[in-house]
DOSELUM-772924 format. One record per residue (C-alpha): x, y, z; residue in one letter. Coordinates in Angstrom, 1 decimal. Layout:
X Y Z A
...
This chain:
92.3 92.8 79.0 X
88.8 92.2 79.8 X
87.6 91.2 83.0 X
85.0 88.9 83.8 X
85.5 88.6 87.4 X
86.2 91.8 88.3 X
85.0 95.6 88.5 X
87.7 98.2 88.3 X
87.9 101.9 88.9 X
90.0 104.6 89.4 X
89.3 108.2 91.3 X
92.0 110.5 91.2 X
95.2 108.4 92.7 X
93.0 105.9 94.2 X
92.1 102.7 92.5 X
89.4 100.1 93.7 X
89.1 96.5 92.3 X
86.3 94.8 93.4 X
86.5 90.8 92.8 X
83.3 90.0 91.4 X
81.3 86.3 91.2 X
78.9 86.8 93.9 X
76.9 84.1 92.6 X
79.7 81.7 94.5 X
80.6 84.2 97.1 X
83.5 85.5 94.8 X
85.1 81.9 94.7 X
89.0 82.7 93.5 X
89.2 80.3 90.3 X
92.0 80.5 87.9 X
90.3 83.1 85.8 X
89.6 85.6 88.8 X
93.3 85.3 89.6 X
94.8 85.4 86.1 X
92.4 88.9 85.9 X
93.5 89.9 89.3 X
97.3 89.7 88.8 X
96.9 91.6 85.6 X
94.9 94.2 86.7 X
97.2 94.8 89.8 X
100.6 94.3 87.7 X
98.7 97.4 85.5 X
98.2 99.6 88.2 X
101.3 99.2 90.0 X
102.6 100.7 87.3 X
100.2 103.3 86.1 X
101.9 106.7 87.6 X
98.3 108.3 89.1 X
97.8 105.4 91.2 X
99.1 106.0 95.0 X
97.0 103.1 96.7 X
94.7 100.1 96.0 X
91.9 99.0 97.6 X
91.1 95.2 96.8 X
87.0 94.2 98.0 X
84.1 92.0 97.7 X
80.7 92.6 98.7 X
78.8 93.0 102.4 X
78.4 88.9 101.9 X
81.7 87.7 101.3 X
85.3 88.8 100.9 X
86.1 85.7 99.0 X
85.2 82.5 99.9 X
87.5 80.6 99.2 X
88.9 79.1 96.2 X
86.9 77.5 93.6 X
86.9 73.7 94.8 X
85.2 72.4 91.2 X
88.9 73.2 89.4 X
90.6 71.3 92.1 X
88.6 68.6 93.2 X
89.8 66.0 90.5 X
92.6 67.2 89.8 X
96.3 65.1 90.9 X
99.1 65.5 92.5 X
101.5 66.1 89.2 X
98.7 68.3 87.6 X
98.8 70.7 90.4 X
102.5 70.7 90.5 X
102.5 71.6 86.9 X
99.6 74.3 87.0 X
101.6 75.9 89.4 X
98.8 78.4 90.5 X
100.8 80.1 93.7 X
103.2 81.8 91.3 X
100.4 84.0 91.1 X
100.0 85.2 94.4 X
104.1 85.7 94.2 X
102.9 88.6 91.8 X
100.6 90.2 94.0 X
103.0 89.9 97.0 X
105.2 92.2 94.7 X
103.1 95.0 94.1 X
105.0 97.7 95.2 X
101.9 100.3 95.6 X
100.7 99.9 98.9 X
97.4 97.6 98.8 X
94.1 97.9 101.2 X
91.8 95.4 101.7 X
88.2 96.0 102.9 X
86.7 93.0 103.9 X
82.9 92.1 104.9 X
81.5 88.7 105.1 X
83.4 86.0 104.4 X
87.5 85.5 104.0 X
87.5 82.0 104.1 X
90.7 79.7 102.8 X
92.1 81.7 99.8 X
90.2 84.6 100.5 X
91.9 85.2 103.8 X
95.1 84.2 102.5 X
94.5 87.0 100.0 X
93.3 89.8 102.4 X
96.9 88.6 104.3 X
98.5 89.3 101.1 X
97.6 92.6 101.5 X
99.5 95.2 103.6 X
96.5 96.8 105.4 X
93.0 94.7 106.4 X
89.6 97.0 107.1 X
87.2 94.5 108.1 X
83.3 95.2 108.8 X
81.6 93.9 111.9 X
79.8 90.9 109.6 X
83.5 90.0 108.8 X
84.7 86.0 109.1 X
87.9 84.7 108.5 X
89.4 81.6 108.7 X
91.7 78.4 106.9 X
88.8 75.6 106.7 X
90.8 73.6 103.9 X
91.5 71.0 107.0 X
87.9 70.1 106.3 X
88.0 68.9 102.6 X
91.1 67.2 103.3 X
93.8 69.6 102.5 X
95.7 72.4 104.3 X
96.5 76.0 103.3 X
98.7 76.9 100.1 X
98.7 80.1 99.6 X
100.6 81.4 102.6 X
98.3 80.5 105.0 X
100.0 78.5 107.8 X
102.8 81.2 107.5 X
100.9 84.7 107.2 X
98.8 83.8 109.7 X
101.1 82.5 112.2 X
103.1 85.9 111.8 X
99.9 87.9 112.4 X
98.1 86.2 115.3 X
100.9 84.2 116.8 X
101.2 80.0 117.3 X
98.8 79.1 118.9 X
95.7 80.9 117.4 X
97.2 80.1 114.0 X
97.9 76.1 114.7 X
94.0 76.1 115.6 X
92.5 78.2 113.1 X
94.2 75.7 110.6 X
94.2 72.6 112.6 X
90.3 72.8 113.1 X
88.8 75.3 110.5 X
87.3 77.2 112.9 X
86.5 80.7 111.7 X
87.0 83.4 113.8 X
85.0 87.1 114.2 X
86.0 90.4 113.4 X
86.4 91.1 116.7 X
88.5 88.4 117.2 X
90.3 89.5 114.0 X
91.1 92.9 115.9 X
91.9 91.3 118.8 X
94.5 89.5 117.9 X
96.2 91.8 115.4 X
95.1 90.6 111.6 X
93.3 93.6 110.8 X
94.0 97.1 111.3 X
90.1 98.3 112.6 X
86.4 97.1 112.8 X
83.7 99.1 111.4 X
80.2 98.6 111.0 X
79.4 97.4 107.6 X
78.2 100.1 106.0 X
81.5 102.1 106.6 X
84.0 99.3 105.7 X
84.2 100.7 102.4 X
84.5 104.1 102.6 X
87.1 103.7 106.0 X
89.1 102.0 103.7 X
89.2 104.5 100.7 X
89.5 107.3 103.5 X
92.8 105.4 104.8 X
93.8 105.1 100.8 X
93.3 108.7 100.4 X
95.6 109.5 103.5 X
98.2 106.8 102.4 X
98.4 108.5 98.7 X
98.2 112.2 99.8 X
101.9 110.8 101.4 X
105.6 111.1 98.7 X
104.7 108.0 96.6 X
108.8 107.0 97.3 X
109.2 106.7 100.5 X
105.9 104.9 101.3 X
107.3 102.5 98.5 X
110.4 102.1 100.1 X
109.1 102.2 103.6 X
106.5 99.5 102.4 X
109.3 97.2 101.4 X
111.3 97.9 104.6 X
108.5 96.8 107.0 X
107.5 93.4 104.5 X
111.8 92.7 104.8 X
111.4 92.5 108.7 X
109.2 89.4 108.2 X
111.8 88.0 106.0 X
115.1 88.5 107.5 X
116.9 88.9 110.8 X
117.0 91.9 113.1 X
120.4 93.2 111.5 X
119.3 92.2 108.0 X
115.9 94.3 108.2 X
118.2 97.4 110.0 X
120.9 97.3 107.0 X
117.9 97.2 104.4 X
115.9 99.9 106.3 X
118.9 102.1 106.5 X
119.7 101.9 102.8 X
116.2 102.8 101.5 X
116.2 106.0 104.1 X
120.0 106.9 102.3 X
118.4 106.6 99.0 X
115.2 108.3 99.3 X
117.5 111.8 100.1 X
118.3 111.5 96.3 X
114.4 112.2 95.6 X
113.2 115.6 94.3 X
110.3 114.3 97.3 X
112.8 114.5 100.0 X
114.1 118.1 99.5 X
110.8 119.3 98.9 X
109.6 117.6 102.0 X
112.0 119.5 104.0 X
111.6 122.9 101.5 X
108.1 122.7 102.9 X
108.5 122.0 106.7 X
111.1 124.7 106.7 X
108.7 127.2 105.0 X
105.4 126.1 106.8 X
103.6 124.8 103.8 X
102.0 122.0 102.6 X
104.6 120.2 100.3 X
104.1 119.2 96.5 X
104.4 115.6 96.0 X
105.8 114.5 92.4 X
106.8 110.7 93.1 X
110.4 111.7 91.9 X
């Protein structure tokens, strides 16, 4: 496929995607999706790749979405274009995914740095769930992903007033992982990539999908679910070479087996 909307690389196990209209502050219309779902779909299952990282530009994350595909459309049409199913996709990738944020994550952009499992944000970094000021509310996990990450009542008015908060704030109140000025936010986030893939591809799969299950279930649901993927990862080459290694004082050879 060929993107129009995006700039993609790979170095070694790390791949970088880098959403790319910055002529509307990387507005997320259809086609940007359709690209980005693809492109992510393809390297979650390209064996080199160990980690994504997912940016924009020192101006803007993502803006938002594109409000010219939306703004006449109805009720029915939007039930029928069905556009969330694909940010199901990207909530599925199974590789674990970074995103280095500067500038703006506004509306679907900061629903789409949520969607992510790690957020590096840059001091210049704004996020926030305006759609209350065009007359809608948040679709694409916003109301829930945020309440989970900042709690209630920073959440109800975030998406209650559109107000954006800071990167500070961001910190603060536990949506991103660090701050960093905004020449770094890049490279801190391909640093933490290269960490994450230098790991047993396996486990940090399975131990992925065991922390994402404790926002999903109960307390005895996520502890049954965690417990099977730590029985099944000692049936990975990984697992025995792990402990090969510690035993012998050496640095262990990762195959993702």
């Amino acid at each position: 496929m060929e993107y129009k909307h995006l700039l993609v690389s790979k170095e070694n196990s790390i791949a970088v995607v880098q959403l790319n209209r910055p002529e509307v502050l990387n507005a997320l219309n259809l086609r940007l999706m359709d690209e980005l779902v693809h492109v992510l779909t393809a390297l979650d299952n390209d064996d080199e790749v160990r980690a994504i990282v997912l940016h924009g530009n020192e101006k803007a994350f993502a803006a938002g979405a594109d409000i010219t595909e939306m703004s006449e459309a109805g009720a029915i049409e939007m039930l029928i274009r069905d556009q969330f199913t694909k940010w199901d996709k990207i909530r599925k990738v199974k590789k674990p995914l970074i995103a280095a944020v500067s500038g703006f994550a506004l509306g679907g952009g900061c629903e789409l740095t949520m969607i992510c499992d790690i957020i590096i944000a840059s001091e210049s970094a704004r996020f926030g769930q305006p759609e209350i000021n065009i007359g809608v509310m948040p679709g694409a996990g916003g109301t829930q992903r945020l309440t989970r990450a900042v709690g209630k009542q920073k959440a109800m008015e975030m998406v209650l007033t559109g107000n954006h908060i800071t990167a500070q704030e961001a910190l603060e109140y536990g949506l991103v992982l660090r701050v960093v000025p905004v020449e770094l936010y890049l490279k801190e986030a391909l640093h933490l990539a290269k960490e994450i893939a230098s790991r047993p591809p396996m486990s940090v799969q399975l131990a992925k999908e065991s922390v994402l299950k404790s926002f999903d279930t109960t307390i005895e649901g996520g502890l049954e679910f965690e417990r099977k993927n730590f029985y099944l990862l000692f049936a990975t080459e990984d697992s025995k070479e792990g402990m090969k290694a510690f035993k012998e004082k050496r640095k262990a050879d990762w195959q993702g087996k």
